[in-house]
Every structure is written in C-alpha cells, then in structure tokens.
C-alpha positions as a LaTeX table, in Angstrom:
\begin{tabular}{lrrr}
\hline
Residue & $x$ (\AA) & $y$ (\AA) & $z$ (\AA) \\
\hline
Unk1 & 148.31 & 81.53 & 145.50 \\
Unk2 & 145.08 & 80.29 & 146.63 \\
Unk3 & 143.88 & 77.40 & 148.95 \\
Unk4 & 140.92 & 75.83 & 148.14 \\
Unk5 & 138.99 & 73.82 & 149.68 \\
Unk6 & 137.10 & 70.59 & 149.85 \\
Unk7 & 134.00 & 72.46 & 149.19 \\
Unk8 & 135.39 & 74.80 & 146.69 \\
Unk9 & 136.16 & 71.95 & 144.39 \\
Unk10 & 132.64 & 70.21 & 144.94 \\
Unk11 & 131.37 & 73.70 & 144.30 \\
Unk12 & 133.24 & 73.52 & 140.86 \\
Unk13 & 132.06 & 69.98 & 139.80 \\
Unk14 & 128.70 & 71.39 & 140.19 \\
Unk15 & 129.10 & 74.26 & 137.74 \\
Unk16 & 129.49 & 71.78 & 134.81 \\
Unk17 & 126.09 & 70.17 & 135.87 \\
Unk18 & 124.52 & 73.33 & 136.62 \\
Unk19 & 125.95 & 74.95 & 133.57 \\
Unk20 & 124.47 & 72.19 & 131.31 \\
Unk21 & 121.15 & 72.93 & 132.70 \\
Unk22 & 121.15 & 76.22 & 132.19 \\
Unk23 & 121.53 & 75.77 & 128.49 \\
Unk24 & 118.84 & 73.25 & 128.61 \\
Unk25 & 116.40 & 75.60 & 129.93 \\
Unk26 & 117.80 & 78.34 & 127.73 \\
Unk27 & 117.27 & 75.89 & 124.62 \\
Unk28 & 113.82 & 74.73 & 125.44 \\
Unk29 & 113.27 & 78.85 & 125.85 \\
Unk30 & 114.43 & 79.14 & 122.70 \\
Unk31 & 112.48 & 76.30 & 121.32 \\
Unk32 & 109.42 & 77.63 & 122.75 \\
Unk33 & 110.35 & 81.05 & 121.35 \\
Unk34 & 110.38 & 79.87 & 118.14 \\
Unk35 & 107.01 & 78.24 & 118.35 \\
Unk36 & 105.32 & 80.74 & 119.15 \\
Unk37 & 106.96 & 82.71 & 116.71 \\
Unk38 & 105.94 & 79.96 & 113.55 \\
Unk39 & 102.31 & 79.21 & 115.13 \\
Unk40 & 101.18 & 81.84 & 117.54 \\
Unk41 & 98.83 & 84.39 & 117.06 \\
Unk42 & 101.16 & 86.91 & 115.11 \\
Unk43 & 103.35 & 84.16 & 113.89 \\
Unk44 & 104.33 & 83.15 & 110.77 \\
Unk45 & 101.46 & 80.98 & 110.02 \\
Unk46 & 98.62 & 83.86 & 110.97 \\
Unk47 & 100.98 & 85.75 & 108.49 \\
Unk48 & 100.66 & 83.45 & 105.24 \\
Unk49 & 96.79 & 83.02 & 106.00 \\
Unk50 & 96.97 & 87.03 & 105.92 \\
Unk51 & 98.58 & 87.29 & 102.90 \\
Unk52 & 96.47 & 85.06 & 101.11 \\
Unk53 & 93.22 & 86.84 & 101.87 \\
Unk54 & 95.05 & 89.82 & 100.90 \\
Unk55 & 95.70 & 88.41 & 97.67 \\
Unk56 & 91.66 & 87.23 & 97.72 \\
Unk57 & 90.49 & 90.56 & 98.66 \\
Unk58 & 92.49 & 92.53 & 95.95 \\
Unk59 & 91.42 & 90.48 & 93.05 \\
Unk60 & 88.07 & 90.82 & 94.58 \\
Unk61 & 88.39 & 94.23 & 94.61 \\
Unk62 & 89.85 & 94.10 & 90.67 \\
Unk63 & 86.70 & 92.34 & 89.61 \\
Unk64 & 84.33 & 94.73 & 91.31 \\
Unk65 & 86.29 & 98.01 & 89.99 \\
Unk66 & 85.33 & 96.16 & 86.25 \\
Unk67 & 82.20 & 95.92 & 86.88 \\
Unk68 & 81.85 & 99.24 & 88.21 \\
Unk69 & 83.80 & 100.60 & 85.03 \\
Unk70 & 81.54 & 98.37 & 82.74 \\
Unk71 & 78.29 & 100.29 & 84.70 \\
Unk72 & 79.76 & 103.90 & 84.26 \\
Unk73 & 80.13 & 103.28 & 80.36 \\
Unk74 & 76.48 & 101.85 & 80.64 \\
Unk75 & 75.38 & 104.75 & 82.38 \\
Unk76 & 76.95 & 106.72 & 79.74 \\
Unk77 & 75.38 & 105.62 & 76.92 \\
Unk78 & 71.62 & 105.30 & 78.14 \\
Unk79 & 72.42 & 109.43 & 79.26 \\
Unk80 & 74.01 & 110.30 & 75.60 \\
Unk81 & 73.13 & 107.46 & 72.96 \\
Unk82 & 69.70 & 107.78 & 71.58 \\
Unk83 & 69.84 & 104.69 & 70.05 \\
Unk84 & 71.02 & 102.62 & 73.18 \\
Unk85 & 67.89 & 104.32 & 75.26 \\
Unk86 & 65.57 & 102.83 & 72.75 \\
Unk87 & 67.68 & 99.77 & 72.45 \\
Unk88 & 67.43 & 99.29 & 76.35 \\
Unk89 & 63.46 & 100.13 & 76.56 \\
Unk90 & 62.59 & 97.35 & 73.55 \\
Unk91 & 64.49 & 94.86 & 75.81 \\
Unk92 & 64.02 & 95.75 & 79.14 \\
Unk93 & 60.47 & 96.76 & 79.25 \\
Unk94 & 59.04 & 95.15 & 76.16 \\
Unk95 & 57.71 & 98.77 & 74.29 \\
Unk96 & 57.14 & 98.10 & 70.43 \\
Unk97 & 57.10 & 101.70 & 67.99 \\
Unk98 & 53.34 & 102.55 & 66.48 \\
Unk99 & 52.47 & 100.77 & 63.74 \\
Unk100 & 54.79 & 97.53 & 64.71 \\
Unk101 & 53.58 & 94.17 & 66.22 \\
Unk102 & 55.48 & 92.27 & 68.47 \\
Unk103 & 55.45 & 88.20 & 68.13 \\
Unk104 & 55.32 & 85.83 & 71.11 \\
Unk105 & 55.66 & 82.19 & 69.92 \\
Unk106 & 54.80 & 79.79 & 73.21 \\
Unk107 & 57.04 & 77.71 & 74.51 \\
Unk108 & 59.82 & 80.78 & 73.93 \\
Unk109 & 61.34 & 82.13 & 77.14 \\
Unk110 & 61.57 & 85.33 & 78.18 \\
Unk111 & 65.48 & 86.55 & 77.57 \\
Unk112 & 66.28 & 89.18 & 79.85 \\
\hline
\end{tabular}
C-alpha cells in the first residue's frame, strides 16, 4: 500500500481545479474553432456568398448562350434567306427598290 503525503493530497485537490481549466481553455478553443469555421475566410459564410454568385454567374451565362443562339440563327438567315437580306437592308439602312418612294411624315421617329 501506499503512503501519501501531505503534499500528495494538496497535489490532488489541485487536479480538480486544474482539470476544470483545462476544459475551459479547451472549450473556448473549440468555440473559437467554430468561429472561424462559420465566419472566417473559408467559412461557412464566404461559402453561401460563393454559392450565390455561382448561381448569378450561371444564369448569366444561360442568358448570354440565348442570345448567342438567337445571333447564330440571325447570322443564318441574312447568309441563306434572300428575303431576310432585303428585309434587313430596307430597315437597317433605309434602301427603297427603283421605281418606289419612301414616305417620311415629321414628327415620326426613326424605329431602329
């Protein structure tokens, strides 16, 4: 059996104390952990303001693939449609056929 001491046993009474503050520091670790983990740079919060511009930039990036598909199928049809090219050149630049005259009433605007 063992003898212990007088400063064994104050040694012990000091554990509980010391032992409390160890999970005090390890909880405000923790706590600190987790912070930075919800509102630091890579955190949580960076995270959802990530996603969201994702989300931004992809419809973005839907819109300008429509246009783009609504340009090709222009393209196409001023290169193969006759009627389209003459359509476009009336409009656009204002051209009238021989033999036709064009009107221009004031106060009209221009509709381009």
């Amino acid at each position: 059996m063992r003898n212990y001491s007088r400063n064994n046993s104050v040694h012990l009474r000091n554990d509980g104390i010391a032992g409390s503050r160890m999970w005090l520091i390890a909880g405000i670790i923790l706590g600190l952990v987790f912070l930075w983990d919800m509102v630091g740079p890579f955190g949580l919060w960076k995270l959802h303001r990530m996603k969201k511009e994702h989300k931004r930039i992809y419809l973005s990036v839907l819109e300008i693939n429509k246009k783009n598909t609504a340009l090709e199928e222009q393209i196409k049809r001023l290169k193969d449609d006759p009627e389209y090219q003459e359509y476009v050149v009336r409009r656009e630049l204002g051209w009238v056929r021989d033999n036709e005259i064009l009107y221009k009433f004031l106060g009209e605007k221009n509709k381009s």
